[in-house]
TORZAPA-648731 format. One record per residue: residue number from 1; x, y, z of N, C-alpha, C in turn. Coordinates in pm, 1 decimal, always signed. Example, Ala and Ser with C-alpha at 12.3 -4.5 7.8 and 13.67 -1.06 7.14 Angstrom:
(1, (+1319.0, -569.0, +780.0), (+1230.0, -450.0, +780.0), (+1320.0, -330.0, +780.0))
(2, (+1285.0, -225.0, +708.0), (+1367.0, -106.0, +714.0), (+1290.0, +3.0, +787.0))
This chain:
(1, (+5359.3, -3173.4, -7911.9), (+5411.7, -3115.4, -7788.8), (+5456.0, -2971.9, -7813.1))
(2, (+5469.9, -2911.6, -7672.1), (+5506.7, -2798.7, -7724.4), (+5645.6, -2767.8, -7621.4))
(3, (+5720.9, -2675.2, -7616.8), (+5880.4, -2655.3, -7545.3), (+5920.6, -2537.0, -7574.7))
(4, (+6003.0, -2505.9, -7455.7), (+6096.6, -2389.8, -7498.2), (+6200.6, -2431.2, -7423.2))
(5, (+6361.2, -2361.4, -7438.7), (+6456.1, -2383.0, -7343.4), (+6487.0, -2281.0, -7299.0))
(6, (+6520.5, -2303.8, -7139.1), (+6531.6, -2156.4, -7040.9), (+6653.4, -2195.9, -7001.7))
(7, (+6666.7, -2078.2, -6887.1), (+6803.2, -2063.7, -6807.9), (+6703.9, -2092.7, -6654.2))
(8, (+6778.9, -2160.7, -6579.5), (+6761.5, -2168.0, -6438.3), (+6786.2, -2036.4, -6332.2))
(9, (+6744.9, -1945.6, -6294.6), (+6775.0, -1802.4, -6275.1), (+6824.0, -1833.2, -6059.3))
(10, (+6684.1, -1896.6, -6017.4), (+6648.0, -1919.7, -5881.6), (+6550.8, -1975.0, -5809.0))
(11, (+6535.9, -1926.2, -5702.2), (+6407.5, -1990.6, -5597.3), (+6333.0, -1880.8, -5573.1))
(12, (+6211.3, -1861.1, -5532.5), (+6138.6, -1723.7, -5462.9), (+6030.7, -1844.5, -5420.5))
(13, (+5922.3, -1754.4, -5366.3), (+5770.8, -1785.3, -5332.6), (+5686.9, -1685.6, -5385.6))
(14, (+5553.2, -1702.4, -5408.4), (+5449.9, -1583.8, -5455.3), (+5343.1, -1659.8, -5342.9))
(15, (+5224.8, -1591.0, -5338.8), (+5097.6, -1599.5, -5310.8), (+5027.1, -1599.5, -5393.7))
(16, (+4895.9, -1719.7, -5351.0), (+4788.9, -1731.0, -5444.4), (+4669.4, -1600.3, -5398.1))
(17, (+4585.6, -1643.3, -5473.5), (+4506.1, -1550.1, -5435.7), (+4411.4, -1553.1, -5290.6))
(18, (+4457.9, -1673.3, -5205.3), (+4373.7, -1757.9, -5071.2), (+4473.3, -1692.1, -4978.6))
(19, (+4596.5, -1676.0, -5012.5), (+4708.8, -1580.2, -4941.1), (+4815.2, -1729.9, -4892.7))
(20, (+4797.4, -1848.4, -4982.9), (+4865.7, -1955.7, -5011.9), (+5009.8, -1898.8, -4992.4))
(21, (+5161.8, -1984.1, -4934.7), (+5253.8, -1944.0, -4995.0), (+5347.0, -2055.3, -5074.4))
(22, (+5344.1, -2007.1, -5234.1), (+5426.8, -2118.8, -5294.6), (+5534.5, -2068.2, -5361.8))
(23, (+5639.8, -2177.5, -5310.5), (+5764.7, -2221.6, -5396.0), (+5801.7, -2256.5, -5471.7))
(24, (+5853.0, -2175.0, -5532.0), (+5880.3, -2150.4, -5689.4), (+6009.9, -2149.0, -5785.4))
(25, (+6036.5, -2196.6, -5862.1), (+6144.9, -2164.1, -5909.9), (+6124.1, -2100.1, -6050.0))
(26, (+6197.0, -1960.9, -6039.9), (+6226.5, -1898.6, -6162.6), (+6283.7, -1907.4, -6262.1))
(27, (+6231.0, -1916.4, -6411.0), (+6292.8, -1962.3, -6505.5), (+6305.5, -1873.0, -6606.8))
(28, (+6391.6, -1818.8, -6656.1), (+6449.5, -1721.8, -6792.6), (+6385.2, -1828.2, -6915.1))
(29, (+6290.1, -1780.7, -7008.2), (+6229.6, -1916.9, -7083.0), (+6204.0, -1808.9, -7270.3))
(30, (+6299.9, -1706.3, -7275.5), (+6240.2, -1638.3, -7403.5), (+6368.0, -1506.4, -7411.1))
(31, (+6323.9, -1459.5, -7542.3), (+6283.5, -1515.7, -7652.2), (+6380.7, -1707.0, -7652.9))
(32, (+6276.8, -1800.9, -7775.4), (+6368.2, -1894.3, -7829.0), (+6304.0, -1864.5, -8014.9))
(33, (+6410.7, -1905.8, -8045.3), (+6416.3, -1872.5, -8176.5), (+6411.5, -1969.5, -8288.7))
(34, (+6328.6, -2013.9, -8391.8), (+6341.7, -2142.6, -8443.5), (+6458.4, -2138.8, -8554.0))
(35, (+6553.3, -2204.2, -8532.6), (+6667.5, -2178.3, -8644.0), (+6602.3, -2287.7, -8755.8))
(36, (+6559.0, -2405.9, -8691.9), (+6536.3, -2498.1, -8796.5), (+6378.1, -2594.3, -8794.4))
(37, (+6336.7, -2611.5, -8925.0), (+6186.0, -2674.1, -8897.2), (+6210.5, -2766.8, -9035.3))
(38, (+6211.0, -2946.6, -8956.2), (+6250.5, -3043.9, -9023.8), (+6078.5, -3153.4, -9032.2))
(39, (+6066.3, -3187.5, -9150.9), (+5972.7, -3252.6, -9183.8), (+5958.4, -3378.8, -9229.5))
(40, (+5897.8, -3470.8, -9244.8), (+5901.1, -3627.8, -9287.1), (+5961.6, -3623.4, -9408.7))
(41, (+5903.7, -3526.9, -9493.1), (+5926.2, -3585.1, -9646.3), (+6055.4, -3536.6, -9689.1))
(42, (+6128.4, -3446.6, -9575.7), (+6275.4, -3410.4, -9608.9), (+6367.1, -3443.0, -9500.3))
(43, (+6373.8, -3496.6, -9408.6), (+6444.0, -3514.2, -9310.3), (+6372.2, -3703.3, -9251.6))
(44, (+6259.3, -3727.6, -9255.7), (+6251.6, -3838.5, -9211.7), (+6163.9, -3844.7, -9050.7))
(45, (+6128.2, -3722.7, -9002.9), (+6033.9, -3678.1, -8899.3), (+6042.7, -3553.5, -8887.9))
(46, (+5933.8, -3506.7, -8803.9), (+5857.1, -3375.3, -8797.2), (+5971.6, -3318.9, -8681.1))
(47, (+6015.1, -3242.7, -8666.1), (+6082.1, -3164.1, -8535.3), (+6102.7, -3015.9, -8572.7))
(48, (+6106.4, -2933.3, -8484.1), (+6141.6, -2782.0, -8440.4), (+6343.5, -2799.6, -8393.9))
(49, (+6392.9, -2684.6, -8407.6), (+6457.2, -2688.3, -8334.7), (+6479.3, -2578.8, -8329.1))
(50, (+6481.5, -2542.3, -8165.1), (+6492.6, -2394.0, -8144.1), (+6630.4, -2386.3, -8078.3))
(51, (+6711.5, -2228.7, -8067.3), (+6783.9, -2221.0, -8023.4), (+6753.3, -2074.3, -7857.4))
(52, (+6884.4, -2069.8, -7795.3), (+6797.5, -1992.0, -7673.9), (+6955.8, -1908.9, -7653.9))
(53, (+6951.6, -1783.0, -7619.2), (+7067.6, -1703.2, -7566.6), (+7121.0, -1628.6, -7697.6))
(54, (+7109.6, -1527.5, -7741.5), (+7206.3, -1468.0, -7829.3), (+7354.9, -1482.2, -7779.8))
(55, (+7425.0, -1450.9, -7860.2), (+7595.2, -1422.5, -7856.9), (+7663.5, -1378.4, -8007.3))
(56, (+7752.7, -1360.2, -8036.6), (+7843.7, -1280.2, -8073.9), (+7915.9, -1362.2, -8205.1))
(57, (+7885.7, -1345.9, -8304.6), (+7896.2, -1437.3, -8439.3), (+8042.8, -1521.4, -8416.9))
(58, (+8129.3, -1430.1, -8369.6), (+8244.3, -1493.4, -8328.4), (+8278.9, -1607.4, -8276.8))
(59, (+8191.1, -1647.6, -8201.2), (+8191.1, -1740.6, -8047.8), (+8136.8, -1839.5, -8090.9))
(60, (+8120.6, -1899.5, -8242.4), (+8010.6, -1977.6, -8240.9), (+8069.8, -2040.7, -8361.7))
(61, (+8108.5, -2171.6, -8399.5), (+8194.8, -2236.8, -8453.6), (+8156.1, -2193.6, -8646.7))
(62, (+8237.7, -2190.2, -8703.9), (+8161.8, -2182.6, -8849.6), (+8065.5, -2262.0, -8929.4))
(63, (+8096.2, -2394.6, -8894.7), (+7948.3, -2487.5, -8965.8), (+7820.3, -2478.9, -8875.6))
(64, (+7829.7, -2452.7, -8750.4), (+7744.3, -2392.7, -8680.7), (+7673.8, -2255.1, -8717.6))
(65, (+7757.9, -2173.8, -8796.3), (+7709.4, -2030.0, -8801.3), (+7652.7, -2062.1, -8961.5))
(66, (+7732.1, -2131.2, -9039.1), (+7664.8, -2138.0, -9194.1), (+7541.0, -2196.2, -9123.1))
(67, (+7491.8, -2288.9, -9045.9), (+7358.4, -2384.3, -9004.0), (+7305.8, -2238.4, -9014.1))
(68, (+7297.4, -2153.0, -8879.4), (+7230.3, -2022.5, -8832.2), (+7216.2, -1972.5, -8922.2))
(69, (+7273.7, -1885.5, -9009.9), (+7251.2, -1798.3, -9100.4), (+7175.6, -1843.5, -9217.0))
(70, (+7189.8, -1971.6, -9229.1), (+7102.2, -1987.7, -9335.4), (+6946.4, -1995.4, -9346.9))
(71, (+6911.0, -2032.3, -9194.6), (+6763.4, -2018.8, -9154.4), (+6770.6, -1879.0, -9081.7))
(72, (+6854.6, -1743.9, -9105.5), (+6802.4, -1655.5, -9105.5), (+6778.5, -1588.7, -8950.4))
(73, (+6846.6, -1638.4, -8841.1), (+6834.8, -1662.5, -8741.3), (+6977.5, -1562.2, -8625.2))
(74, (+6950.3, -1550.6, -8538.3), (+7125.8, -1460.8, -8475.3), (+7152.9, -1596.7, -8414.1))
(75, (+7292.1, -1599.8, -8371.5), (+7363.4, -1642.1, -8306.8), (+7325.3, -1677.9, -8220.7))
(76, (+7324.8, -1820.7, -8123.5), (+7261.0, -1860.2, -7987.9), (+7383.6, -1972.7, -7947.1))
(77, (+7337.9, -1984.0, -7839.7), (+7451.4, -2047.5, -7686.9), (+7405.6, -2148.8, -7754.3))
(78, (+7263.0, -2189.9, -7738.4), (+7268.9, -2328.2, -7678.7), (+7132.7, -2364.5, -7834.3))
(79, (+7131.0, -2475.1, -7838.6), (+7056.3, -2561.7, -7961.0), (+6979.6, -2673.7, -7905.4))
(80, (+6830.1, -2668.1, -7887.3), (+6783.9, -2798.9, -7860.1), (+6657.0, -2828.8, -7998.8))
(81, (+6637.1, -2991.1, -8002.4), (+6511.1, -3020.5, -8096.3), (+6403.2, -3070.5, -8006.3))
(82, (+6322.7, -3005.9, -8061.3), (+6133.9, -3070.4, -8029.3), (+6062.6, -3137.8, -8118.9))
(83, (+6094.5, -3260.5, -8111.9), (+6006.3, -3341.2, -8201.3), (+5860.8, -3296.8, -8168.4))
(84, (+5789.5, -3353.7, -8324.7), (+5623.9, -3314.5, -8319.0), (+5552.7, -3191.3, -8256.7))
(85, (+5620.1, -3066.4, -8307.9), (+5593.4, -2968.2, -8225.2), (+5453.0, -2883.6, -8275.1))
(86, (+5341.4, -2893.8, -8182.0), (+5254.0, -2817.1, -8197.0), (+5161.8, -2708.3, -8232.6))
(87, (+5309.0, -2599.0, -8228.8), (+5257.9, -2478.9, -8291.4), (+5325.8, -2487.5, -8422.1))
(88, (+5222.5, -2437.9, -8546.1), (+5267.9, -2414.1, -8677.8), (+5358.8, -2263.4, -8667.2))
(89, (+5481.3, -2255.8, -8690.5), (+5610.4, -2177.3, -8699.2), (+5674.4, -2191.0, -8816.6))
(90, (+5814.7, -2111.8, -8832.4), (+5892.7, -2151.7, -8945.3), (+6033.9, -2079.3, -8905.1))
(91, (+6124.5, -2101.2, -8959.1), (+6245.5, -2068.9, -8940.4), (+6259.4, -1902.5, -8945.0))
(92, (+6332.2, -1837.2, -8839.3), (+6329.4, -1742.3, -8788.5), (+6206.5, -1670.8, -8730.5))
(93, (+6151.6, -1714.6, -8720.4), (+5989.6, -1645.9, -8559.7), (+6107.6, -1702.3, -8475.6))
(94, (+6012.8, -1627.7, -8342.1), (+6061.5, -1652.2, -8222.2), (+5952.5, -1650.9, -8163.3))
(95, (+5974.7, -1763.9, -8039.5), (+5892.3, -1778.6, -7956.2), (+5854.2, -1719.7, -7810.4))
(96, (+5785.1, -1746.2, -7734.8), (+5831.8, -1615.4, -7603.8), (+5722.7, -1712.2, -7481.0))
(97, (+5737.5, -1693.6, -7378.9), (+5651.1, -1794.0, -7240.9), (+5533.2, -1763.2, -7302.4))
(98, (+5486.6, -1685.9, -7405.7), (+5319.3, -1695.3, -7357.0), (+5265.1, -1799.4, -7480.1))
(99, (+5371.0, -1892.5, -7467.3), (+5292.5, -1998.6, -7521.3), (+5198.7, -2128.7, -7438.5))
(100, (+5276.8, -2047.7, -7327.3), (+5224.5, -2130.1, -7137.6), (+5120.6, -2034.6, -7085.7))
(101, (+5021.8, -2084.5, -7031.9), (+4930.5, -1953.1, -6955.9), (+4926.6, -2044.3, -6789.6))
(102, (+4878.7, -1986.1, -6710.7), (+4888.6, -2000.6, -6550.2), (+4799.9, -2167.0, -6557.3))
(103, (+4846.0, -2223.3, -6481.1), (+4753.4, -2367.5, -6418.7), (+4818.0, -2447.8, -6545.3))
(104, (+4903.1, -2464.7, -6673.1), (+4961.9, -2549.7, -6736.3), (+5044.4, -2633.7, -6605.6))
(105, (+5065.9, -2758.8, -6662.4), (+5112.4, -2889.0, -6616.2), (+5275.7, -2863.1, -6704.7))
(106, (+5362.9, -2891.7, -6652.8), (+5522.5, -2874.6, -6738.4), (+5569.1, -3044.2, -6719.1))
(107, (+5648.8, -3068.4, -6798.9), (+5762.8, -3169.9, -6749.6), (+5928.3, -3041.4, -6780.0))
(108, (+5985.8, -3083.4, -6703.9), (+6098.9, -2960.6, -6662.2), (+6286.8, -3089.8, -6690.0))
(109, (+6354.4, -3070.4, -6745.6), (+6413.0, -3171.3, -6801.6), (+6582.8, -3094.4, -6787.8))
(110, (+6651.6, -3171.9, -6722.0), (+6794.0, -3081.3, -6672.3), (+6888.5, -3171.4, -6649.7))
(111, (+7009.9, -3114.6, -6601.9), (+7156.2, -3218.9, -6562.2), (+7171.3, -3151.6, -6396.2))
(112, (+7153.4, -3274.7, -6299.8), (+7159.9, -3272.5, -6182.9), (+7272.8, -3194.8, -6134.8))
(113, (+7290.7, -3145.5, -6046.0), (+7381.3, -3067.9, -6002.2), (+7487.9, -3180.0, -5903.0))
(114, (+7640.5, -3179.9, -5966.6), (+7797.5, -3279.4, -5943.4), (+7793.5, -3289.3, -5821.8))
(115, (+7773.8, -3406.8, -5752.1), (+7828.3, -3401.9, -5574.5), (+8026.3, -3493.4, -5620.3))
(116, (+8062.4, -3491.8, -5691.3), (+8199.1, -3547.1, -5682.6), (+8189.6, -3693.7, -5668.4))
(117, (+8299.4, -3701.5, -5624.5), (+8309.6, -3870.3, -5597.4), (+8284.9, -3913.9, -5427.0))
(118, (+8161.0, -3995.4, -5453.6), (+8059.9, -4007.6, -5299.5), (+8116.0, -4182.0, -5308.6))
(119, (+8102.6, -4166.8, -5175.2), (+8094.7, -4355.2, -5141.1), (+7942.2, -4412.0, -5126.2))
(120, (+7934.4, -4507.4, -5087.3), (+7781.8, -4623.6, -5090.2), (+7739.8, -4528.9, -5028.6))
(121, (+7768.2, -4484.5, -4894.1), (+7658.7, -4454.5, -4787.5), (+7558.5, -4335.6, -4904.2))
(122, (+7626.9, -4185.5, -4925.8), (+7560.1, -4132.6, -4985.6), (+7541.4, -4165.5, -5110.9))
(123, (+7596.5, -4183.3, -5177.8), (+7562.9, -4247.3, -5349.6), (+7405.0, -4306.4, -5342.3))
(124, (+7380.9, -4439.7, -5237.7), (+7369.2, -4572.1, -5289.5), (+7246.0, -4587.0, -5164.9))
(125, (+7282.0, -4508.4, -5069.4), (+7189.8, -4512.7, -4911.9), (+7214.4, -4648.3, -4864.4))
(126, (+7337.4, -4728.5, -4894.6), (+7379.7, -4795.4, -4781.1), (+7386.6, -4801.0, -4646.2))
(127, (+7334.5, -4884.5, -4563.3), (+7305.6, -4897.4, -4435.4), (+7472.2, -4865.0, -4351.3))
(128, (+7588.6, -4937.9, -4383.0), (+7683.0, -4924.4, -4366.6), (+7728.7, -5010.6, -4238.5))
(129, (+7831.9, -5016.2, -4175.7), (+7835.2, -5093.6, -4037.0), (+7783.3, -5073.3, -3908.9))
(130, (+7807.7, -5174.9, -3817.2), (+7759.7, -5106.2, -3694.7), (+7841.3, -4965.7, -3638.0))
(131, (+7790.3, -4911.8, -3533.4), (+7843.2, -4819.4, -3501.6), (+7934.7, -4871.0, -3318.0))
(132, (+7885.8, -4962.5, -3282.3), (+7923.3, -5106.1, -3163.8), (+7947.6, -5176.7, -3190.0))
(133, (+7944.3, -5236.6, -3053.6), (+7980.7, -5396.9, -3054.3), (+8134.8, -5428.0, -3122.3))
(134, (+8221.0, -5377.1, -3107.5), (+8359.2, -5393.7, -3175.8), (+8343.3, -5436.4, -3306.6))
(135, (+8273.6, -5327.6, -3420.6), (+8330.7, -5253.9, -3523.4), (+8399.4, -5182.2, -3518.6))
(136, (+8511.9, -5198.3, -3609.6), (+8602.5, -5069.8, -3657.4), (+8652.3, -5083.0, -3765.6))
(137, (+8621.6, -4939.5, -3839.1), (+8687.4, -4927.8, -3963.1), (+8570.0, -4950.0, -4085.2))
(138, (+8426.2, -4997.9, -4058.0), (+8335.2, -5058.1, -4136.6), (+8221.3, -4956.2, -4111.3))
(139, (+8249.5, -4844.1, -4075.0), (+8130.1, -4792.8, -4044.5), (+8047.0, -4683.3, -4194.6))
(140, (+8136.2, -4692.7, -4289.7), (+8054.4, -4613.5, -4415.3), (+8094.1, -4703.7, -4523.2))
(141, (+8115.5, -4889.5, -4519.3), (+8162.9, -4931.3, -4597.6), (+8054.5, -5003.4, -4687.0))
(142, (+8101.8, -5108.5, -4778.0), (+7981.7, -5199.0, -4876.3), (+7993.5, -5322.3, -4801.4))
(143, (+8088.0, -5385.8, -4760.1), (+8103.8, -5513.0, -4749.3), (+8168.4, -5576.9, -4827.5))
(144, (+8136.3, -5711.0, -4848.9), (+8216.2, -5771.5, -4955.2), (+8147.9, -5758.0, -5107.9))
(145, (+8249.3, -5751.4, -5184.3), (+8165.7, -5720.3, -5281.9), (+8188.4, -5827.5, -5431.7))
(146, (+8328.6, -5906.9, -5379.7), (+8374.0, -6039.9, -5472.3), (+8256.4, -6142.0, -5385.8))
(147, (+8292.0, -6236.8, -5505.6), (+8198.5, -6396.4, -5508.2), (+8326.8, -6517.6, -5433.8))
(148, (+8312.6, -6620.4, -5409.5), (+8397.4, -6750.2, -5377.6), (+8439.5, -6777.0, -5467.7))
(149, (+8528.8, -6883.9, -5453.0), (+8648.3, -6989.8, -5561.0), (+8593.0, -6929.4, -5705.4))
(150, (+8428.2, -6998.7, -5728.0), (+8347.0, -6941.6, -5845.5), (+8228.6, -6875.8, -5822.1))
(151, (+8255.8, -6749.2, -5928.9), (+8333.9, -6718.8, -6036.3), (+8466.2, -6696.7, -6022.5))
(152, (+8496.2, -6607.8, -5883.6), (+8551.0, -6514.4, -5844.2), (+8581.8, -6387.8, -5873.3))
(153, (+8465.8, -6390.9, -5928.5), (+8537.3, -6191.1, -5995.9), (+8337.4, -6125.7, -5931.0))
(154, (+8388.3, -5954.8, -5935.6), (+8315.8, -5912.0, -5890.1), (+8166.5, -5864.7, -6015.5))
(155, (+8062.8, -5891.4, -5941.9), (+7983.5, -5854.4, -6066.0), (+7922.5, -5749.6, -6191.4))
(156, (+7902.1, -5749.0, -6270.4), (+7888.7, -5643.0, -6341.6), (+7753.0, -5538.4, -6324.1))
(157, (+7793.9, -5405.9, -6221.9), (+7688.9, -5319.0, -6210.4), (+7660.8, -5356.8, -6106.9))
(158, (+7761.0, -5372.3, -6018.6), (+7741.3, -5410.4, -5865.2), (+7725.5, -5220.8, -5818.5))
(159, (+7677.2, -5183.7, -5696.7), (+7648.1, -5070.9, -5656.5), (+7785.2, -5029.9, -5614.9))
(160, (+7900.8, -4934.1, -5595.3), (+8022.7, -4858.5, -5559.2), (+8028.3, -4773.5, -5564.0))
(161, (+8115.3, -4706.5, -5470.2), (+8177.7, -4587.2, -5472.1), (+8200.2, -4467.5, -5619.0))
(162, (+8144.5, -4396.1, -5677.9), (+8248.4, -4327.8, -5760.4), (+8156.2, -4153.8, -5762.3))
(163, (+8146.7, -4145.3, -5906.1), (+8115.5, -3989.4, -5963.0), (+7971.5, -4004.0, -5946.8))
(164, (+7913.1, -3905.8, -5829.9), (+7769.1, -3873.8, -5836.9), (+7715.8, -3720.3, -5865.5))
(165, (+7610.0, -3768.0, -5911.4), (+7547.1, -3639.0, -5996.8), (+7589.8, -3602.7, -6124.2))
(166, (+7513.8, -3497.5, -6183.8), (+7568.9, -3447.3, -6320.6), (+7509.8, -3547.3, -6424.5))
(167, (+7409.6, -3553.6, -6403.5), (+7301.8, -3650.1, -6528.2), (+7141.0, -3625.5, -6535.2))
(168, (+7143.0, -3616.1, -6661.1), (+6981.7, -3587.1, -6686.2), (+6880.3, -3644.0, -6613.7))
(169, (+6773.7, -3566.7, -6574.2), (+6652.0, -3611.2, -6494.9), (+6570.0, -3531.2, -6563.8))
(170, (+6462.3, -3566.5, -6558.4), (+6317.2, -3535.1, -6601.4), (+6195.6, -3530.1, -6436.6))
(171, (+6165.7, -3360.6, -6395.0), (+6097.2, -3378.7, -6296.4), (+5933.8, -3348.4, -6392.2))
(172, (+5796.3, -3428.5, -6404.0), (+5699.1, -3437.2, -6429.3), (+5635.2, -3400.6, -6365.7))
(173, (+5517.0, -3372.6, -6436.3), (+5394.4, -3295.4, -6345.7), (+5381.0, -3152.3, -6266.0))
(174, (+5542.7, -3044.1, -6341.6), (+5475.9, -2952.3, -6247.1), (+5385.6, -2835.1, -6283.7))
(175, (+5331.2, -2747.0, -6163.9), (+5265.8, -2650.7, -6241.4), (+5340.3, -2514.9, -6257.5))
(176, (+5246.4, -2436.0, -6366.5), (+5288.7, -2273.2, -6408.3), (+5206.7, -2226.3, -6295.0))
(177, (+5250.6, -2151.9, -6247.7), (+5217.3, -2075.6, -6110.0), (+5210.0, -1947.5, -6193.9))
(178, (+5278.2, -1869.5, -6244.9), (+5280.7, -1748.4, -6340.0), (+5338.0, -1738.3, -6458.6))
(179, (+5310.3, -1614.5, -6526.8), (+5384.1, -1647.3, -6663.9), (+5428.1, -1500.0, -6662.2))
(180, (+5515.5, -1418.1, -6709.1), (+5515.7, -1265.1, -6680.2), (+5580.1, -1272.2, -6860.3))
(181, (+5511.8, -1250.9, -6971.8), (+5597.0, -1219.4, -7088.3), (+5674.6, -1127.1, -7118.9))
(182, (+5602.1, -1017.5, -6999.9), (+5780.2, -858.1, -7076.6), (+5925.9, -926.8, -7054.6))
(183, (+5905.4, -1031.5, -6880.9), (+5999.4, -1031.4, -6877.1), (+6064.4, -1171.7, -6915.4))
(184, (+5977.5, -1229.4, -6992.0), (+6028.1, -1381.7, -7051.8), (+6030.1, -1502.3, -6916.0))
(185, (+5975.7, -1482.4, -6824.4), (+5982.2, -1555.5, -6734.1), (+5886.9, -1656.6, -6644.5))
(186, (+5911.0, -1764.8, -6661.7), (+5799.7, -1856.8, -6571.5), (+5814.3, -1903.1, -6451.1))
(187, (+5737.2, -1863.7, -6355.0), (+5724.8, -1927.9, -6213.1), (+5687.7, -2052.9, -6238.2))
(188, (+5736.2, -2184.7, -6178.2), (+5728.9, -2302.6, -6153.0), (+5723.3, -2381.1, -6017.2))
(189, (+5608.4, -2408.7, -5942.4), (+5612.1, -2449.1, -5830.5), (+5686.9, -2580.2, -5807.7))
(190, (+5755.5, -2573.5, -5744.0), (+5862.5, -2658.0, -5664.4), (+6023.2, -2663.1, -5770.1))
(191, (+6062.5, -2764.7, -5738.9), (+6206.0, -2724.3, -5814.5), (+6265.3, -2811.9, -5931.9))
(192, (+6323.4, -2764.4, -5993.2), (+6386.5, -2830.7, -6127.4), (+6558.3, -2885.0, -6144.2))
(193, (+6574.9, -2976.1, -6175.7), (+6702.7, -3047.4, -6212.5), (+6808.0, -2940.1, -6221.4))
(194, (+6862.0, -2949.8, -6182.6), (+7006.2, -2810.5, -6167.3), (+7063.0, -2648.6, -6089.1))
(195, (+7170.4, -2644.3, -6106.2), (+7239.6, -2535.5, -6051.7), (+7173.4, -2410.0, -6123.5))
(196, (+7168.1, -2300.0, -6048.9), (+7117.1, -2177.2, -6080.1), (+7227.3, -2116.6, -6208.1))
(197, (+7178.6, -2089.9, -6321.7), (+7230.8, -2078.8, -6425.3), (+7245.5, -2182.5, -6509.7))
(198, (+7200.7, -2309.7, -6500.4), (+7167.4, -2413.2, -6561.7), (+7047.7, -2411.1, -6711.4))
(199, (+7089.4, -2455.3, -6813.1), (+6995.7, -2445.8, -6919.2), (+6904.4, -2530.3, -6894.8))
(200, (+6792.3, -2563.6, -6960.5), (+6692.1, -2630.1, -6867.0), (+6579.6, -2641.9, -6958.8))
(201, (+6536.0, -2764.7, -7033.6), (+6394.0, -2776.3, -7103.8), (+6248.9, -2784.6, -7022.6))
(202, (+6205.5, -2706.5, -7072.8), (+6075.1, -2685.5, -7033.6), (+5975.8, -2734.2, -7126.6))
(203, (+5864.1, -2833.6, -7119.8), (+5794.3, -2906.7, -7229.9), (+5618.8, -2921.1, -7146.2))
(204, (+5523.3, -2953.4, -7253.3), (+5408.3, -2961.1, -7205.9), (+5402.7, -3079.9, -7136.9))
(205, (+5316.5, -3129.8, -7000.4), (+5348.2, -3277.9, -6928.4), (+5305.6, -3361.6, -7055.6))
(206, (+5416.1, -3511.1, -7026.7), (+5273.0, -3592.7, -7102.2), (+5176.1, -3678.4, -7034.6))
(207, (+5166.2, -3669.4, -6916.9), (+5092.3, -3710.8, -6810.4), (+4982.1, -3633.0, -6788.8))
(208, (+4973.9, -3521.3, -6828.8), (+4818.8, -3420.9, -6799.3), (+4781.8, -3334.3, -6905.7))
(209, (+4649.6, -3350.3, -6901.5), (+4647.9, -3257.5, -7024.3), (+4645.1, -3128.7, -7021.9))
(210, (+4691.4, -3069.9, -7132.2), (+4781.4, -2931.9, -7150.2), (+4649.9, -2801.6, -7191.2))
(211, (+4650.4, -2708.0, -7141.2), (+4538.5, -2596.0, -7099.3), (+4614.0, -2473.6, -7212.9))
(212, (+4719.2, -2480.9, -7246.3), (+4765.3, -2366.1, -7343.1), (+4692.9, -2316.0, -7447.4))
(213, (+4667.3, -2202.7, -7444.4), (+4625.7, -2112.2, -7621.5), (+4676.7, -2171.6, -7684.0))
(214, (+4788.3, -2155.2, -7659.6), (+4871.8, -2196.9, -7807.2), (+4845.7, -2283.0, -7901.9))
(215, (+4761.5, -2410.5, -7846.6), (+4779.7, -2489.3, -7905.6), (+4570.3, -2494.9, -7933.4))
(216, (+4504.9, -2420.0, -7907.0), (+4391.5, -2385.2, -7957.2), (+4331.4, -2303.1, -8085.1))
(217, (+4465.8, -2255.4, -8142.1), (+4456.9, -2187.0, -8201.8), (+4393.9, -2228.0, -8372.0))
């Protein structure tokens, strides 16, 4: 496989060349930098791990910075691994979008953006009560949600009220609409898991097959 990790920037549209208009979301996807490249016969499997965002040696915990410095690497925000990664690299290259060219297939991999604490109706798409007929008080509720005499207790992973959003999703199948490398950035038609400024993996689908150089090489 192949990956990089971006920043979530926004939304736009472009035109195809039919004078199509598609929706897009913009992604900050470069430089990423390989701090570390782990192998079977020393670690126990093959993985990359790149890091994405410079920052300021300071900001960045000390067994964290002995990790960095020792593969030779600056300072970064954020740390993800790519198992079985495709392109032959090594600790300190950096990588950049044009490892993606236009018409690639992505899987796009993020933390949903927090709606707080929701009840059934939105959480769960509970039907909820009537809105007549002398209801009151039942109109965004669950119902009952205990058992009789036995057991009497309520069940485990019954559907309720609480904290929605703010958990990983994986959207598959989308496409590279553009790739622009000066400015490290990939157009992605339709939209990806999170808030604008959201970090955000970007990976080859594993549902379609993958059209990249990169990996022709």
């Amino acid at each position: 496989m192949i990956g990089l990790i971006g920043k979530k920037l926004g939304h736009s549209r472009v035109y195809d060349k039919n004078g199509t208009l598609i929706p897009v979301t913009v992604v900050l996807a470069g430089p990423n930098y390989v701090v570390q490249k782990k192998s079977v016969e020393t670690d126990g499997y093959s993985a990359v791990q790149l890091g994405f965002e410079q920052q300021k040696d300071q900001r960045v915990t000390k067994p964290l910075l002995g990790h960095i410095k020792k593969h030779g690497t600056p300072s970064v925000k954020v740390l993800r691994e790519f198992r079985d990664y495709a392109i032959d690299t090594k600790p300190g290259a950096s990588l950049t979008v044009d490892i993606f060219v236009q018409g690639d297939f992505i899987d796009a991999i993020g933390v949903t953006k927090g709606q707080g604490f929701e009840g059934v109706v939105k959480r769960h798409h509970f039907r909820g009560g009537d809105m007549t007929h002398g209801a009151k008080g039942w109109h965004r509720r669950s119902g009952a949600i205990g058992q009789r005499l036995f057991p009497g207790t309520v069940m485990r992973g019954l559907k309720m009220p609480g904290h929605m959003g703010q958990v990983r999703r994986t959207v598959q199948n989308l496409e590279v609409v553009q790739v622009r490398p000066a400015e490290n950035i990939i157009l992605i038609k339709g939209s990806i898991p999170g808030a604008e400024g959201d970090y955000v993996i970007i990976r080859d689908a594993k549902k379609l097959p993958r059209k990249s150089a990169a990996t022709k090489k």
